[in-house]
Backbone as CSV, one residue per row, in Angstrom:
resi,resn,N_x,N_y,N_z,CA_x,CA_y,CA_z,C_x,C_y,C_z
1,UNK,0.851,-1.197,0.000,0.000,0.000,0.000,0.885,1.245,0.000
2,UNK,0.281,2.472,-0.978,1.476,3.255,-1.288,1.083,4.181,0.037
3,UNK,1.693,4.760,0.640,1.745,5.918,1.839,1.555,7.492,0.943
4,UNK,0.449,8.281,1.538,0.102,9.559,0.450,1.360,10.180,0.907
5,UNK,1.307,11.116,-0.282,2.120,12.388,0.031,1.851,13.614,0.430
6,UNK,0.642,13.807,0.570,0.042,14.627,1.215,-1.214,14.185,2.621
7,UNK,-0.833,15.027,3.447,-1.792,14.712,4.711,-3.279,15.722,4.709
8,UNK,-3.872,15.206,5.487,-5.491,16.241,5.571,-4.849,17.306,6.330
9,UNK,-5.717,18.428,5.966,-5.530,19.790,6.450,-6.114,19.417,7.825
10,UNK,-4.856,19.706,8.818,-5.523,19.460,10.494,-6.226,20.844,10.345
11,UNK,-7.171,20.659,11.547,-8.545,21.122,11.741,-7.907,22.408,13.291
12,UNK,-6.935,21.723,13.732,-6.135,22.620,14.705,-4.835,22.769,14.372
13,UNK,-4.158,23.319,13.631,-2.728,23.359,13.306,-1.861,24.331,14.059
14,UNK,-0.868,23.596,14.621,-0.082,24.300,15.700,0.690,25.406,14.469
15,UNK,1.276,26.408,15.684,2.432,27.769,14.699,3.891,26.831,14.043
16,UNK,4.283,26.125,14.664,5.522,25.466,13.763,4.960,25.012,12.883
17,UNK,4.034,24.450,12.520,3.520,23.970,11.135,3.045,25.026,10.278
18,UNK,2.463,26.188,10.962,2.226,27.410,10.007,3.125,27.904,9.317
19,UNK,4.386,28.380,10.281,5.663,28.992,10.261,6.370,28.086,9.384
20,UNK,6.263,26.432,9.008,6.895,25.844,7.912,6.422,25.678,6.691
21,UNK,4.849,26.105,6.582,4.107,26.077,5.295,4.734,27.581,4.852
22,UNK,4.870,28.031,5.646,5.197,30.003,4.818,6.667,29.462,4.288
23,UNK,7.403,28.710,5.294,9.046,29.065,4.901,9.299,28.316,3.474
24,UNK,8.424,27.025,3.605,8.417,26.262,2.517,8.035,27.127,1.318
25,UNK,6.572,27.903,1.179,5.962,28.702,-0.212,7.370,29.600,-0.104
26,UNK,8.389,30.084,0.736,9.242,30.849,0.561,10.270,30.816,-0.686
27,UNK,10.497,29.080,-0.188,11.992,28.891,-0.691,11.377,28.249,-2.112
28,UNK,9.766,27.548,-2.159,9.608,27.490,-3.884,9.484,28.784,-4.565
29,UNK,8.961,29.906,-4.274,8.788,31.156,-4.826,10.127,31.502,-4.970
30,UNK,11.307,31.217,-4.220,12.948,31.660,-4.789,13.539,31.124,-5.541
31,UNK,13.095,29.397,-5.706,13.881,28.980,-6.597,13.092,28.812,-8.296
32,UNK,11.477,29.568,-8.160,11.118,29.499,-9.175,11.248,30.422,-9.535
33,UNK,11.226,32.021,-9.144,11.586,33.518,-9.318,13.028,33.348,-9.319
34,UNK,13.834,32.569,-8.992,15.082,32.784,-9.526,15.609,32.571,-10.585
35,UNK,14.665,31.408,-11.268,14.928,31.156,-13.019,14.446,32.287,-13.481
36,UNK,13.061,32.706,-13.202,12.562,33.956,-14.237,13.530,34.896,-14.119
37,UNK,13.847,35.368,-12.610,15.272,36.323,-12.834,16.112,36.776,-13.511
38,UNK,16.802,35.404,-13.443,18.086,35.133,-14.663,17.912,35.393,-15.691
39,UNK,16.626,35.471,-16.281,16.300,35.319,-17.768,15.588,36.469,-17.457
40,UNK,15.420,37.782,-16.890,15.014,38.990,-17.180,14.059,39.256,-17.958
41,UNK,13.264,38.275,-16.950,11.453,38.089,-17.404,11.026,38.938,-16.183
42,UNK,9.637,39.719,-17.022,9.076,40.762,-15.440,8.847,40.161,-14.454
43,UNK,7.905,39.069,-14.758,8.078,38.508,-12.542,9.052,37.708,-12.443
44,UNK,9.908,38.731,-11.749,11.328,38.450,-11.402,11.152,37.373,-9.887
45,UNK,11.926,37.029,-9.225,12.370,36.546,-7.999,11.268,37.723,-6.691
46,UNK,11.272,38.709,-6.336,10.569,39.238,-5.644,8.571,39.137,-5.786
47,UNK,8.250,38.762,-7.287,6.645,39.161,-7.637,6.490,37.564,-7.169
48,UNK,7.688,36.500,-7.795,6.822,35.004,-7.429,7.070,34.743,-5.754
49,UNK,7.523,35.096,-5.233,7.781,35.252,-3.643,6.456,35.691,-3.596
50,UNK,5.897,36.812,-3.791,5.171,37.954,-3.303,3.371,36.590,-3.380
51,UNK,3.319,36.540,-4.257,2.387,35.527,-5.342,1.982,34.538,-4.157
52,UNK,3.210,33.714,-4.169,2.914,32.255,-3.644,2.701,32.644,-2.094
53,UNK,3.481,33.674,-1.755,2.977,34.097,-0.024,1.577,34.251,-0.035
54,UNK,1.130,35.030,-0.671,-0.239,35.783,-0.578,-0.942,34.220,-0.778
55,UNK,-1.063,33.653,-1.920,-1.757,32.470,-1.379,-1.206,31.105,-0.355
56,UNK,-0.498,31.244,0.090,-0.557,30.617,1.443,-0.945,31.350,2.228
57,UNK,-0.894,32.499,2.328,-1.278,33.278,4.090,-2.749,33.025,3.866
58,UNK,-3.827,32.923,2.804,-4.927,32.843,2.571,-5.013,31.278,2.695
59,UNK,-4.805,30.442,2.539,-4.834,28.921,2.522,-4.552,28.952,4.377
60,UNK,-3.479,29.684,4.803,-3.538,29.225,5.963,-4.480,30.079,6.895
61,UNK,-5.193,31.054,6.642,-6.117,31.603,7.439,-7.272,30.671,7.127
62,UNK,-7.331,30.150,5.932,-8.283,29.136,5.777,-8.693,28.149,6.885
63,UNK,-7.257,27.278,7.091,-6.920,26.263,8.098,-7.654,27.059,8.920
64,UNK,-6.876,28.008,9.931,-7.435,28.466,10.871,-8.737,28.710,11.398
65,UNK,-9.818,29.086,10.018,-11.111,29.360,10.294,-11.648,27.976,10.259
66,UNK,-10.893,27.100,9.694,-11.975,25.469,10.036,-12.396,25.491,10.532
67,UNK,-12.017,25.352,12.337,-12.695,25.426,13.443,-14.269,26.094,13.740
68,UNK,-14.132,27.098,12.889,-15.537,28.197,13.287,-16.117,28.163,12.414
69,UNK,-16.183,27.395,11.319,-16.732,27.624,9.841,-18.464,26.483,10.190
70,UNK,-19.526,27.041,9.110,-20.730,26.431,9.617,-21.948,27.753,9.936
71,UNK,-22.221,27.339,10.037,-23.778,28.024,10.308,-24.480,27.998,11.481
72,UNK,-24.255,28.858,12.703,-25.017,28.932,13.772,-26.140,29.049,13.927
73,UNK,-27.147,28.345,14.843,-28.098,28.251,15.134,-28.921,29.674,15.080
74,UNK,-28.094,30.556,15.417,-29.055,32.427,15.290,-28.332,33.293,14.404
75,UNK,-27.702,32.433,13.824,-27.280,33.719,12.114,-27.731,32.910,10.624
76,UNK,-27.953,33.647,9.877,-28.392,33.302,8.727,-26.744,33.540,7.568
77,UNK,-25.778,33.854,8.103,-24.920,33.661,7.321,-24.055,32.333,7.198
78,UNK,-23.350,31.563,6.067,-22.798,30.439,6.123,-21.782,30.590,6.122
79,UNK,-20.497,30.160,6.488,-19.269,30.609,6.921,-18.482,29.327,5.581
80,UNK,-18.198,29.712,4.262,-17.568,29.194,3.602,-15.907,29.109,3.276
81,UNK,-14.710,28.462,4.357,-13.327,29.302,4.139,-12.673,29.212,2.915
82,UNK,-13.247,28.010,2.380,-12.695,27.706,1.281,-12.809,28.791,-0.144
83,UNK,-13.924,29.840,0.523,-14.122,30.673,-1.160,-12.770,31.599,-0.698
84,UNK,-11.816,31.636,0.522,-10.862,32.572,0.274,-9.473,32.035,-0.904
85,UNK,-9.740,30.688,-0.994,-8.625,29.967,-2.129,-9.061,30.624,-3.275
86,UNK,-10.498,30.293,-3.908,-10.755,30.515,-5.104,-10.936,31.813,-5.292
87,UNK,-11.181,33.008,-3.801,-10.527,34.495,-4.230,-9.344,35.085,-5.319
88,UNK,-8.334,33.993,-4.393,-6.875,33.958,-4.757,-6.504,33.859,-6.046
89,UNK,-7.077,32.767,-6.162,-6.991,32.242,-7.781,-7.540,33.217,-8.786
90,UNK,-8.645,33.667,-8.594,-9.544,34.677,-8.990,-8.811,35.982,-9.238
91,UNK,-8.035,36.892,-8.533,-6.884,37.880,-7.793,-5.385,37.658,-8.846
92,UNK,-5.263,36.120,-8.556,-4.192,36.322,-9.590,-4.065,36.133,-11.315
93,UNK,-5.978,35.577,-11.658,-6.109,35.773,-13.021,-5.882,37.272,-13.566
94,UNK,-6.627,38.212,-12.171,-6.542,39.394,-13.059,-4.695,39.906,-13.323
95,UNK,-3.952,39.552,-12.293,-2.294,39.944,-12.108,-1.829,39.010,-13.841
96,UNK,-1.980,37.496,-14.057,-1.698,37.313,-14.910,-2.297,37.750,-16.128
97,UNK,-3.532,38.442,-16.726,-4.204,38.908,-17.749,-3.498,40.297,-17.964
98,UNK,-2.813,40.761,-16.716,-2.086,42.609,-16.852,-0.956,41.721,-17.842
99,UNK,-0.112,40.510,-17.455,1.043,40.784,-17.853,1.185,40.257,-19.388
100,UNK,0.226,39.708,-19.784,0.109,39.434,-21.071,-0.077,40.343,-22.406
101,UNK,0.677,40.783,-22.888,0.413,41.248,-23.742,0.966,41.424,-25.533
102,UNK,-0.196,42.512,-26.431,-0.536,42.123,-27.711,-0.066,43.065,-28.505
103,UNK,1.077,42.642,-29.233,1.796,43.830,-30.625,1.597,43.207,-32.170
104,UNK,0.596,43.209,-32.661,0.263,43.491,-33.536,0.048,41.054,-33.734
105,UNK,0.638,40.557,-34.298,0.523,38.888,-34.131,0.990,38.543,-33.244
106,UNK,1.437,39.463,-32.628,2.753,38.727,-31.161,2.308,38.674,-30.094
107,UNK,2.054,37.762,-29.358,1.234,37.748,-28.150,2.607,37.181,-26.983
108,UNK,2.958,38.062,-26.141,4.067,37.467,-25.035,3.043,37.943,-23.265
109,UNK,4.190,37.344,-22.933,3.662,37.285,-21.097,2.730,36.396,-20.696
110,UNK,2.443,35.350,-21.760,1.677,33.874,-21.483,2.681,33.148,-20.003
111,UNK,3.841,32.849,-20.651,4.491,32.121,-19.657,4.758,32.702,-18.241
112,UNK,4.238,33.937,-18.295,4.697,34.873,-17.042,3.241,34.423,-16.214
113,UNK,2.332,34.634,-16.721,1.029,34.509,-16.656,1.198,33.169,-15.410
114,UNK,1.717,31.916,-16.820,1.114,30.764,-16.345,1.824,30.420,-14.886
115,UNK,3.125,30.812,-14.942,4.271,31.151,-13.647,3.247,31.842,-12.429
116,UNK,2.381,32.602,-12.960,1.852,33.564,-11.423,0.409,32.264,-11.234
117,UNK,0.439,31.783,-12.139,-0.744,31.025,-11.591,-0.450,29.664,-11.000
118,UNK,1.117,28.972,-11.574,0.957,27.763,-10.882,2.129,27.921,-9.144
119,UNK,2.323,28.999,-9.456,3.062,29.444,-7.759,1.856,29.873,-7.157
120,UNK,0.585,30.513,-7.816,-0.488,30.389,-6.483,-0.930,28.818,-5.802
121,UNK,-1.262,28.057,-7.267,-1.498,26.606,-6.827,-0.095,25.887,-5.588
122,UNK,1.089,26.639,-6.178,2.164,25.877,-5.172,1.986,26.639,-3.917
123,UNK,1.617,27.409,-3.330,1.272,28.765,-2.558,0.192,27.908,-1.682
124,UNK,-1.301,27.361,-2.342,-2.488,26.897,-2.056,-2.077,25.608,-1.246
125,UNK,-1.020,24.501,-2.111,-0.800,24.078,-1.251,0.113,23.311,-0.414
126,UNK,1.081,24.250,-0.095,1.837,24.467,0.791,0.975,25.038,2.142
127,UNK,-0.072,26.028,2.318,-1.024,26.740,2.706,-1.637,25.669,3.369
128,UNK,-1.902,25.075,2.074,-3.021,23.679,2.867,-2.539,22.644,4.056
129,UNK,-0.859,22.608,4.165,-0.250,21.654,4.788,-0.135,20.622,3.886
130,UNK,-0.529,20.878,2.742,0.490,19.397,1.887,1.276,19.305,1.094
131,UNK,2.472,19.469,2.343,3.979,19.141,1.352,4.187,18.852,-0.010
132,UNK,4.025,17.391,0.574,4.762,16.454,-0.645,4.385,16.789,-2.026
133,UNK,2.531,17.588,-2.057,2.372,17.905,-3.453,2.756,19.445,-3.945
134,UNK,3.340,20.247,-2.972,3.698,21.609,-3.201,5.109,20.802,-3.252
135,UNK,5.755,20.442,-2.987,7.026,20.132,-3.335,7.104,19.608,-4.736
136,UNK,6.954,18.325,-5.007,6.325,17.678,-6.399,5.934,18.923,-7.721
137,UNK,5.187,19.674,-7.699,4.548,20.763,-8.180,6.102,21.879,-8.788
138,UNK,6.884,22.048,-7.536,7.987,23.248,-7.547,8.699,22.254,-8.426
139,UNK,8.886,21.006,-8.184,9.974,20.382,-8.899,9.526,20.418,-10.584
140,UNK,8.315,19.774,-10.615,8.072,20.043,-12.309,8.264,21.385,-12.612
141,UNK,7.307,22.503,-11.825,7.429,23.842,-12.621,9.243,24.368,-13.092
142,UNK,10.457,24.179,-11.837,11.305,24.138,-12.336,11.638,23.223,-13.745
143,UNK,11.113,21.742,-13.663,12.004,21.506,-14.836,11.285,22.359,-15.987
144,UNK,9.912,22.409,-16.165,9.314,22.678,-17.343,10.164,24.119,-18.037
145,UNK,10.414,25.210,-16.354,11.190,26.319,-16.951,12.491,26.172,-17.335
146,UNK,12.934,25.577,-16.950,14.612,25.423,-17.174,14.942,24.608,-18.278
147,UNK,14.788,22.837,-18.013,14.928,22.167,-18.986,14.269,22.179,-20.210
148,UNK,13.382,22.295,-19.938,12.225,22.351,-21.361,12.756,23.245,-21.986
149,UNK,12.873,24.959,-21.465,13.911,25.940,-22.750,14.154,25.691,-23.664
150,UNK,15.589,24.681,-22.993,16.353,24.265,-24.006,15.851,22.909,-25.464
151,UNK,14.611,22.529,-24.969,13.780,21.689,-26.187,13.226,23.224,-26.789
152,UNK,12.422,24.171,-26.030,11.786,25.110,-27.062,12.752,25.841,-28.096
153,UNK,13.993,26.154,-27.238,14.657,26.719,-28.513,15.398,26.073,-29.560
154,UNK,14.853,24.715,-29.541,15.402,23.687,-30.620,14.277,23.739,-31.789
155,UNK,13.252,24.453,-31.495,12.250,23.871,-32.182,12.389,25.151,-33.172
156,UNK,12.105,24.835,-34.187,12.022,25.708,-35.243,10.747,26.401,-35.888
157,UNK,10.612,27.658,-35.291,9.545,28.698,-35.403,9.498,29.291,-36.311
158,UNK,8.370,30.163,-36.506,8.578,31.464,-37.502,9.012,32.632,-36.917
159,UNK,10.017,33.013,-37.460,10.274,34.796,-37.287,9.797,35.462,-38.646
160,UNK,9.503,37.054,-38.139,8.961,37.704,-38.622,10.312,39.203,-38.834
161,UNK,10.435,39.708,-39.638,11.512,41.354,-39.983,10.595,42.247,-40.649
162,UNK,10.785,43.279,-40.456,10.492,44.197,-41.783,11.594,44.982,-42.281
163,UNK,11.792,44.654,-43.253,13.122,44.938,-44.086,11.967,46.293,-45.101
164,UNK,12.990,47.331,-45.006,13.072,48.703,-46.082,14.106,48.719,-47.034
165,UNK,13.360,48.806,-48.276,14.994,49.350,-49.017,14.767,50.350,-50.163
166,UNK,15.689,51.135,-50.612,15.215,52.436,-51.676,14.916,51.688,-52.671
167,UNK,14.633,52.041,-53.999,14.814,52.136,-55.839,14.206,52.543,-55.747
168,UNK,15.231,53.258,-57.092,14.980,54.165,-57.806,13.319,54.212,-58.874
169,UNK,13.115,53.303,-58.937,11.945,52.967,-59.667,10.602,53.016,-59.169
170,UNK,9.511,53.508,-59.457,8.244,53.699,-58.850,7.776,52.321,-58.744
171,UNK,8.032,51.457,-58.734,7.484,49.901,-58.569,8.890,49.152,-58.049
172,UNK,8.009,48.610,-56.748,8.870,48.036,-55.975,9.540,46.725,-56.698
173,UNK,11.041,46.596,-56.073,11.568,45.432,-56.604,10.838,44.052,-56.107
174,UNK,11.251,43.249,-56.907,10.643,41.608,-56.647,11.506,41.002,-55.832
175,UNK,11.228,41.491,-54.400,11.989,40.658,-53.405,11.692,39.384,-52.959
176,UNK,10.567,39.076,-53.120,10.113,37.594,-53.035,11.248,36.672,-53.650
177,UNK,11.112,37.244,-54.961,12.215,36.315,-56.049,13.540,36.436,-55.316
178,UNK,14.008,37.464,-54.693,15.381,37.553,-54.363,15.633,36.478,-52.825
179,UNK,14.551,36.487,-52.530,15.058,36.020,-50.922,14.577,34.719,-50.698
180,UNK,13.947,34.119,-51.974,13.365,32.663,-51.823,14.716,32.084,-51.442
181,UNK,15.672,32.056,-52.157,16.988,30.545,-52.636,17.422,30.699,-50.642
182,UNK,16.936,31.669,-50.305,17.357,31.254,-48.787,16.734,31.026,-48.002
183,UNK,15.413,30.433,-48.208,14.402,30.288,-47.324,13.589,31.675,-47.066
184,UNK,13.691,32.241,-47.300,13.241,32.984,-46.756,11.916,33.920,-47.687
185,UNK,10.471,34.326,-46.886,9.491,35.179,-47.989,9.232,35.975,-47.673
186,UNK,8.492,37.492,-48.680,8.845,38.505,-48.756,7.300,38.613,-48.991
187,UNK,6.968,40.100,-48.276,5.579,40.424,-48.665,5.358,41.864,-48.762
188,UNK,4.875,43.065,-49.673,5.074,43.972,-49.895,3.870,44.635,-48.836
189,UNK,4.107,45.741,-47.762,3.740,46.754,-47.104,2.956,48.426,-47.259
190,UNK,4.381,48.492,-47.540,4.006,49.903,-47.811,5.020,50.505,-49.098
191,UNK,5.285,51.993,-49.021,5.873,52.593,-49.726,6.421,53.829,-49.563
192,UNK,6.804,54.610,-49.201,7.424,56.036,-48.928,8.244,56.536,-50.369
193,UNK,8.325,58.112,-50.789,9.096,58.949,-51.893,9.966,59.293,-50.856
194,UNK,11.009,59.675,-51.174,12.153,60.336,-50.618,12.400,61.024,-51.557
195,UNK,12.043,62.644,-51.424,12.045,63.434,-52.668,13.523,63.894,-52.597
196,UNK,13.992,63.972,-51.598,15.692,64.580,-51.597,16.626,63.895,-52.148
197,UNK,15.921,62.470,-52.571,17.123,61.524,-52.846,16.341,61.368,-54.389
198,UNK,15.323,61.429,-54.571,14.393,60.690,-55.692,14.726,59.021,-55.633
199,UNK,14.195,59.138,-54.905,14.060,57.556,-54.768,13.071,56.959,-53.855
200,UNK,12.334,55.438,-53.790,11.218,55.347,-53.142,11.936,54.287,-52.270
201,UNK,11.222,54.167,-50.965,11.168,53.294,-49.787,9.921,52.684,-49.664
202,UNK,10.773,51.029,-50.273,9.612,50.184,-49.723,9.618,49.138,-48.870
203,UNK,8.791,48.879,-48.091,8.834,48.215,-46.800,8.235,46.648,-46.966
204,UNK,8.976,46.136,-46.738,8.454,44.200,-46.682,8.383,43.903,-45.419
205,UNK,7.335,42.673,-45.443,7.484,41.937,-44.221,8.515,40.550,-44.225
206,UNK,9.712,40.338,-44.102,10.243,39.618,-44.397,10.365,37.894,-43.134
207,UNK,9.336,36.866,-43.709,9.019,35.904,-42.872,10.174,34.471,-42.869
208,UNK,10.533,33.506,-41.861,11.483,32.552,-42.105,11.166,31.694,-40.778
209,UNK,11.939,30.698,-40.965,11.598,29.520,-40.115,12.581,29.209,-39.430
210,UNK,13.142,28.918,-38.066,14.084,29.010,-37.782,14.508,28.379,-36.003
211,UNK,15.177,28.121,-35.627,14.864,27.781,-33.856,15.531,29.156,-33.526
212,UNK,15.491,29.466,-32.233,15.651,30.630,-31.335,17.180,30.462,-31.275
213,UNK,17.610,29.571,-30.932,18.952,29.680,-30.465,19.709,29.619,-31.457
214,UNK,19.307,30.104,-32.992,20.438,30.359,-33.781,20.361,31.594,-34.503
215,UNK,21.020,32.826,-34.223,20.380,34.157,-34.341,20.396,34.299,-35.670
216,UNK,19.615,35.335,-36.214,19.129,35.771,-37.532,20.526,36.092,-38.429
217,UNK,20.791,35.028,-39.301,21.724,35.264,-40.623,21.573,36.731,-41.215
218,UNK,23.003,37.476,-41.764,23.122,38.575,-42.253,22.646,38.053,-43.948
219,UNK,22.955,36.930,-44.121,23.105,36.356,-45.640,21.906,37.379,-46.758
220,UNK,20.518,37.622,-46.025,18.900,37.926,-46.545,20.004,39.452,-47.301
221,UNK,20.546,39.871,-46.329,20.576,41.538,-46.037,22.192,41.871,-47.517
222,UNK,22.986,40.694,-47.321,24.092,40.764,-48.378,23.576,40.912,-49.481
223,UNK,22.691,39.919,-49.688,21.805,39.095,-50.856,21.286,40.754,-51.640
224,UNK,20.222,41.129,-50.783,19.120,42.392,-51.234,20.296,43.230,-51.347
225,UNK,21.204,43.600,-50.890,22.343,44.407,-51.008,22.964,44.901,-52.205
226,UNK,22.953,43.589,-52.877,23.012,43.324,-54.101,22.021,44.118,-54.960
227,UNK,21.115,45.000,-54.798,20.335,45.034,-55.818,19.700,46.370,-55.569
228,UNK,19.310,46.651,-53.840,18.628,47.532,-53.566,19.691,48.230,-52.318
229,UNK,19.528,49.230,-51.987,19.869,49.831,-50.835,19.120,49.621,-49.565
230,UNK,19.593,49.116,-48.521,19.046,48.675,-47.391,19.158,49.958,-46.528
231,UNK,17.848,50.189,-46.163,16.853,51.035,-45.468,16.709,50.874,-43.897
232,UNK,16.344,49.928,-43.755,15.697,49.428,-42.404,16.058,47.696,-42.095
233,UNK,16.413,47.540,-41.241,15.910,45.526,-41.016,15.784,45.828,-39.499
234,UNK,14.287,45.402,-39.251,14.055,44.996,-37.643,13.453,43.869,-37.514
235,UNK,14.080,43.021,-36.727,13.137,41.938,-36.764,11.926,41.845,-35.449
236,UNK,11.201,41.281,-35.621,10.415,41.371,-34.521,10.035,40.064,-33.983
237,UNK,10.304,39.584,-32.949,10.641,38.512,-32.209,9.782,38.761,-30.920
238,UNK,8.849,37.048,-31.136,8.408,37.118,-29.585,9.528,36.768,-28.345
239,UNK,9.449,37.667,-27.718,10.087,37.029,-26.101,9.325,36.977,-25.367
240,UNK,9.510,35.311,-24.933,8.704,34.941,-23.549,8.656,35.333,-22.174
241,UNK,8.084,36.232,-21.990,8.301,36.946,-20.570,8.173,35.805,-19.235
């Protein structure tokens, strides 16, 4: 018979057991805010501390109200402790919905998001008094952030540039044709005159496939070099907050 890893929330929980559910949400909120840290993502080391406290001190006032929770014989109110968890949860959808955000196809601060939500769950329960699954919990969320990375930036995505370049000619060059032999496709934008120069600026969206961890080749930019005067190249890249 397997032995759980988690125990029932005692109904009277002494202060050393309080005082070790906080120290515990402490040290997972440091070592999971210490990866985001490193990697100079906004919830740094101080917001997932901040996060996973707030839902334990609520998980453990929970505990505490067990005792008194119920419906007395001369009040008409019901004493529910448990809606202070799903407050929490509730509290930190709106914290993760701030940090998400939208530039034009690029949607980042998902992973920041999902970070503030599963340090409340590690927060909840640690709060609750059960270890073994707030421990368990810190250990995956570390690997998923750390190890996993290094699978996401193997994987080969789309990036997105917008490359500018002059001619002289009122009709933009056929950059499609120029930037295929390298993978790479071309989609026409806009257009600008540059009357001081007589010459026009036109703007592509220049799209490619690629993993993260191998930074953007100059080769596109030699290539068009060849033909047009290079204007602009920005690429625009999601980063995972």
């Amino acid at each position: 018979m397997l032995t759980p890893l988690c125990c029932d929330m005692p109904l009277h929980p002494t202060w050393p057991d309080l005082v070790a559910r906080l120290l515990v949400t402490v040290l997972a909120g440091f070592l999971i805010g210490l990866n985001r840290q490193a990697r100079g993502h906004s919830a740094g080391l101080r917001t997932t501390i901040l996060v996973g406290l707030a839902a334990c001190v609520a998980m453990v006032q929970a505990n505490m109200l067990l005792g008194v929770s119920g419906k007395g014989p001369d009040s008409f109110v019901r004493m529910d402790v448990m809606r202070l968890a799903l407050g929490v949860l509730t509290g930190v959808g709106f914290i993760g919905g701030g940090a998400i955000l939208r530039r034009g196809d690029l949607v980042t601060g998902v992973t920041t998001a999902a970070t503030m939500w599963i340090m409340t769950m590690i927060g909840l329960a640690f709060g609750g008094g059960q270890y073994g699954l707030g421990a368990i919990a810190t250990v995956l969320t570390l690997v998923t952030l750390q190890a996993l990375k290094w699978v996401d930036l193997k994987i080969r995505r789309d990036h997105k540039a917008i490359l500018s370049v002059s001619w002289p000619k009122n009709a933009p060059p056929d950059l499609q044709e120029m930037v295929r032999p390298l993978g790479y496709s071309a989609r026409f934008v806009g257009m600008e005159h540059d009357a001081d120069r007589e010459r026009f600026v036109y703007s592509f969206n220049i799209l490619w496939k690629q993993p993260d961890a191998i930074p953007p080749s100059t080769d596109v930019l030699t290539l068009v070099g060849e033909h047009c005067a290079v204007e602009r190249f920005e690429v625009i890249s999601e980063k995972p907050f």
